[in-house]
C-alpha positions in Angstrom: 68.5 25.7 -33.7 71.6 28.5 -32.9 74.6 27.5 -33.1 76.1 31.3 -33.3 79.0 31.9 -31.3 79.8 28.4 -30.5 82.8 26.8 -29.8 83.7 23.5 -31.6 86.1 21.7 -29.3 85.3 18.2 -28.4 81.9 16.2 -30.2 80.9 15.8 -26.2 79.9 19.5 -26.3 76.8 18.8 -28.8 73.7 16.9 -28.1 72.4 14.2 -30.4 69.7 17.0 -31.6 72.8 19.4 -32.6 74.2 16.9 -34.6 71.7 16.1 -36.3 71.3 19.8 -37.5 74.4 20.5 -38.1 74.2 16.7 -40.4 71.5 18.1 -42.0 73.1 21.6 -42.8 75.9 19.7 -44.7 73.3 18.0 -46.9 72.1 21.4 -48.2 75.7 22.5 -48.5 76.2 19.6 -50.5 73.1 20.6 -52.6 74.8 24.1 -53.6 74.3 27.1 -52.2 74.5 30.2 -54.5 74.8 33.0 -52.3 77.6 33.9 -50.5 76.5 34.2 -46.1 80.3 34.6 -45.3 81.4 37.2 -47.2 83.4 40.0 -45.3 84.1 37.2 -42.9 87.4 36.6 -41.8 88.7 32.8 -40.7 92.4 32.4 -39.4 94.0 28.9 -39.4 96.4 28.3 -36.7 98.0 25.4 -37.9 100.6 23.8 -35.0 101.6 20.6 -36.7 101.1 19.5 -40.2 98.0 19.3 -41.8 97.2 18.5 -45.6 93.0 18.1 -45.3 91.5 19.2 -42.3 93.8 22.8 -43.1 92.9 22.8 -46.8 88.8 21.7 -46.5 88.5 24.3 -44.0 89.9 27.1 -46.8 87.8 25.5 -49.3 84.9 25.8 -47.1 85.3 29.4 -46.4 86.2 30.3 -50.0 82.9 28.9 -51.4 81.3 30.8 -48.6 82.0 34.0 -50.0 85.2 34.4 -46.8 88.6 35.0 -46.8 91.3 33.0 -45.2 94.9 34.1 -43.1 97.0 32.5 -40.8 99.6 29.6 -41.1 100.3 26.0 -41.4 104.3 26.3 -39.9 104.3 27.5 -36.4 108.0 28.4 -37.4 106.9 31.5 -38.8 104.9 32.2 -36.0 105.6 34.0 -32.7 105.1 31.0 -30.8 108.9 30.2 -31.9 109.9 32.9 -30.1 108.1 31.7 -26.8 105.0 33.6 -27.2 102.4 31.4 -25.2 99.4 30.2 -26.7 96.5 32.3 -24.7 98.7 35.3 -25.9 98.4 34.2 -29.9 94.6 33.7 -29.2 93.8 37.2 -27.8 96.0 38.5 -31.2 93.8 36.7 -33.4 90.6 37.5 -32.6 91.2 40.6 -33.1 92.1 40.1 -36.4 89.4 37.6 -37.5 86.3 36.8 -37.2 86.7 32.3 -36.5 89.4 30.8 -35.2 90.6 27.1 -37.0 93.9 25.5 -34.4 95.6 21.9 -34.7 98.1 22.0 -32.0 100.2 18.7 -30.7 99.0 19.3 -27.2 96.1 18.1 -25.6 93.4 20.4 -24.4 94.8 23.2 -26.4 92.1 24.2 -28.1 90.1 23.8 -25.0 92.4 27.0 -23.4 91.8 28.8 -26.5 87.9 28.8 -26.6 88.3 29.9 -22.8 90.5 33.3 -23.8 88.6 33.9 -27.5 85.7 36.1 -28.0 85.5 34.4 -31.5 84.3 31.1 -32.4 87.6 28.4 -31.8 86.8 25.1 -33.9 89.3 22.3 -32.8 91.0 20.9 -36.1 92.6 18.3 -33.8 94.6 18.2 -30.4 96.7 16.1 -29.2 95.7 12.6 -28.7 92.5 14.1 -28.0 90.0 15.4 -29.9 88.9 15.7 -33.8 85.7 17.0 -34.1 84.9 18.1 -37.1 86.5 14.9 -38.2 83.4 13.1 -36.5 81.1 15.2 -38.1 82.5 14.1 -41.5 83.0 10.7 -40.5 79.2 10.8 -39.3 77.7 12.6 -42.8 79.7 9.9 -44.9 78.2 7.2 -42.6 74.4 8.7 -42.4 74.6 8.9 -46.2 75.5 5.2 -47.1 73.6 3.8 -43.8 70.5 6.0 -43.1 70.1 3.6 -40.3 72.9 5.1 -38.1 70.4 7.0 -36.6 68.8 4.1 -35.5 71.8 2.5 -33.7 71.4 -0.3 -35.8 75.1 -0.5 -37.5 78.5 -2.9 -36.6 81.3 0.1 -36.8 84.7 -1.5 -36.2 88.0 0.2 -35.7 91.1 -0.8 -36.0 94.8 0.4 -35.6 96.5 2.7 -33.3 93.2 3.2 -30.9 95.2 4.7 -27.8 96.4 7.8 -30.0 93.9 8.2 -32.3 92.0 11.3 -31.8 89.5 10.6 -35.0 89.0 7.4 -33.3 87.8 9.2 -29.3 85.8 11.4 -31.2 83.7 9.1 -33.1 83.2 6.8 -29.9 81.8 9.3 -28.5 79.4 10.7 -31.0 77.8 7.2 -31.6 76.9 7.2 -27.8 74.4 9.1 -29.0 72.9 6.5 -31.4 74.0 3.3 -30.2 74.8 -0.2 -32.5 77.6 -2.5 -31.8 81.0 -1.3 -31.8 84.7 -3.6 -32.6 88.1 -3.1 -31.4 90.9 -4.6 -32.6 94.5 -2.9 -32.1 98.4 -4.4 -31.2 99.2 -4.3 -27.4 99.8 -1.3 -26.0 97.4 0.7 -28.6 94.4 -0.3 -27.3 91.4 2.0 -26.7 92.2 3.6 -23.7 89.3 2.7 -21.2 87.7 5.7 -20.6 86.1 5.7 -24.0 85.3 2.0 -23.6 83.4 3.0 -20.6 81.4 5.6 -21.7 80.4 3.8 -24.9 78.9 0.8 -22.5 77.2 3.5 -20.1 75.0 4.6 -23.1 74.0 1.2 -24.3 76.4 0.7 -26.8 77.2 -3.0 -27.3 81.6 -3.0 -27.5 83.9 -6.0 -27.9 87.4 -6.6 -28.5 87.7 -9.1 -31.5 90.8 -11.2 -32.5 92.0 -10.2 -36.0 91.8 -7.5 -38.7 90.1 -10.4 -40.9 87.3 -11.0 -37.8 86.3 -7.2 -37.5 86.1 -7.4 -41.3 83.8 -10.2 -41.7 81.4 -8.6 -39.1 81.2 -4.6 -39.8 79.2 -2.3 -41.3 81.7 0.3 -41.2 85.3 -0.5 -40.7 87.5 2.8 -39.2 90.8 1.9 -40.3 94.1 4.2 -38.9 97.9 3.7 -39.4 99.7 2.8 -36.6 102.6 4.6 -35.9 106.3 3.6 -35.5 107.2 5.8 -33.5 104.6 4.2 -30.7 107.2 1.1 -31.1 110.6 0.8 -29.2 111.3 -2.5 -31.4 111.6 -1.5 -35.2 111.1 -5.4 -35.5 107.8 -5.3 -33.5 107.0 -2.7 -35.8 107.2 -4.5 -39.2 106.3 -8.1 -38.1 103.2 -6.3 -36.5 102.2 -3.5 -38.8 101.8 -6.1 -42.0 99.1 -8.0 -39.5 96.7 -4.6 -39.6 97.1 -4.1 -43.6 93.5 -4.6 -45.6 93.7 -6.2 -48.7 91.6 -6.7 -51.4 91.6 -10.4 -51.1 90.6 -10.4 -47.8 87.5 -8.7 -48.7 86.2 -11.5 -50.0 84.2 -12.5 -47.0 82.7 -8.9 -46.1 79.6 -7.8 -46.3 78.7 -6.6 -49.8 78.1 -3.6 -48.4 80.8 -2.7 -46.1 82.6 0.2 -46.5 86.2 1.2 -45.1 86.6 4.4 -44.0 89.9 6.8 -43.2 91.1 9.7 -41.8 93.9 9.9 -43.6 96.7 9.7 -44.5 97.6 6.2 -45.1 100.7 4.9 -45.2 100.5 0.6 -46.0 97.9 -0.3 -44.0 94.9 0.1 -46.8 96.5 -1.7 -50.3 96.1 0.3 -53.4 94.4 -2.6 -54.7 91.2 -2.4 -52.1 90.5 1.5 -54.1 89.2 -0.1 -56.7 86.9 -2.6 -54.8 83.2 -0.9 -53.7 84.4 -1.1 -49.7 86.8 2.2 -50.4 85.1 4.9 -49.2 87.9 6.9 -47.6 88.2 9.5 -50.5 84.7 10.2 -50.6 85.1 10.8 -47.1 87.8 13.1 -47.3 85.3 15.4 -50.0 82.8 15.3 -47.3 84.8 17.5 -45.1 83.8 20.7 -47.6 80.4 20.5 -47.0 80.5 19.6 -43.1 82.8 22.6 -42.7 80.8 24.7 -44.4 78.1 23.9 -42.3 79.8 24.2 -39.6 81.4 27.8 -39.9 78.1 28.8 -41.2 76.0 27.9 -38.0 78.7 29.2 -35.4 79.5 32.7 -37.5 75.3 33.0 -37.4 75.4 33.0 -41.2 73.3 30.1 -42.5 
């Protein structure tokens, strides 16, 4: 299957068949791979807003590769500061590299840069959008504990901020193609928007809105946990009497599955206790290390490499 040249902007671009491959060209990054397919390869890393993983797995990724790594994480020092708009930055770039890594604030970003780049532009986040090469890590570290994703027959929950969370539209959308049973559970005003809710019941999937943190618990497989954010809340109150009612402790584990597992984009702020890292649901760190061997699938396939 070739991947060369693609883009890598929203998980709604690739067919069930793609990411499968591209699952599978993880699994053999993951074994080691001694040569180096990338090298003379340059990747830039357009970094708009912060970014602590997602910036630094990509650099690990194209290190082990064998490729070299420029661009920023401070659009400060960039000429977008001095009003330099974004198509403009893109057509610089590519002539200077050979990928093209962004995280921009706005929404659809990413999408206008793959439309103006003659390089590969993979989305690392946009917006309230899209985080796809989040979902391809959130997918490996579920196909490895659960080979029956593939079946459609997990329970994934998720829980949190579900109206902003971009990791949390992605993955939606990538288990349309495998189906299972999905639960929602979220404060007012951050609930899934219902686009995503639709399109998960179009393809079969079987979605439901459940109660409590402690219900969605009690019946997943895989529980997506994300932090909510205060800024979402006009009421600091609302805030704190509503954030400590989304916060997983490891006493209220007790009734999960043995073999649930908690996963986590990152980063966390209260809303996983430190004392659930020692219990065998946390799996979020061993998620986060997934992201090495995802990304080096990933820029392997679309630089034509691997």
């Amino acid at each position: 299957m070739d991947l060369r040249g693609r883009h890598v902007i929203s998980i709604a671009d690739f067919s069930r068949e793609e990411i499968l491959h591209i699952l599978r060209s993880a699994a053999e990054m993951e074994l080691g791979r001694p040569a180096e397919p990338l090298a003379g390869r340059l990747m830039a890393t357009l970094f708009f807003e912060p970014s602590t993983r997602t910036r630094l797995s990509f650099e690990a990724a194209m290190l082990k590769l064998g490729g070299r790594v420029m661009g920023f994480s401070d659009p400060g020092s960039s000429s977008a500061k001095k009003g330099e708009s974004l198509a403009d930055t893109i057509r610089m770039i590519e002539r200077y590299a050979d990928v093209i890594v962004m995280r921009h604030p706005r929404d659809g970003a990413a999408r206008l840069a793959a439309e103006v780049s003659r390089v590969p532009v993979i989305n690392g986040g946009d917006g309230s959008n899209q985080h796809p090469t989040q979902t391809f890590l959130d997918l490996y570290t579920i196909s490895r504990i659960f080979p029956q994703l593939v079946e459609g027959g997990l329970t994934v929950g998720f829980a949190g901020d579900l109206r902003y969370g971009r990791t949390v539209h992605s993955l939606i959308s990538a288990l349309c193609h495998f189906g299972g049973r999905i639960k929602l559970v979220a404060p007012r005003g951050l609930e899934l928007p219902p686009q995503y809710e639709q399109e998960a019941r179009a393809h079969g999937l079987h979605i439901e809105t459940v109660p409590t943190l402690q219900a969605a618990i009690d019946a997943c497989d895989v529980l997506y946990m994300t932090r909510l954010q205060e800024e979402r809340f006009p009421d600091p109150l609302e805030f704190d009497h509503i954030k400590a009612s989304y916060r997983i402790t490891a006493s209220m584990l007790s009734s999960a599955k043995p073999s649930m597992r908690i996963l986590h984009p990152l980063p966390r702020v209260n809303e996983i206790a430190a004392d659930v890292d020692d219990t065998v649901h946390a799996h979020y760190f061993t998620q986060a290390a997934n992201g090495i061997p995802v990304r080096q699938a990933i820029l392997g396939l679309v630089l034509g490499a691997v």
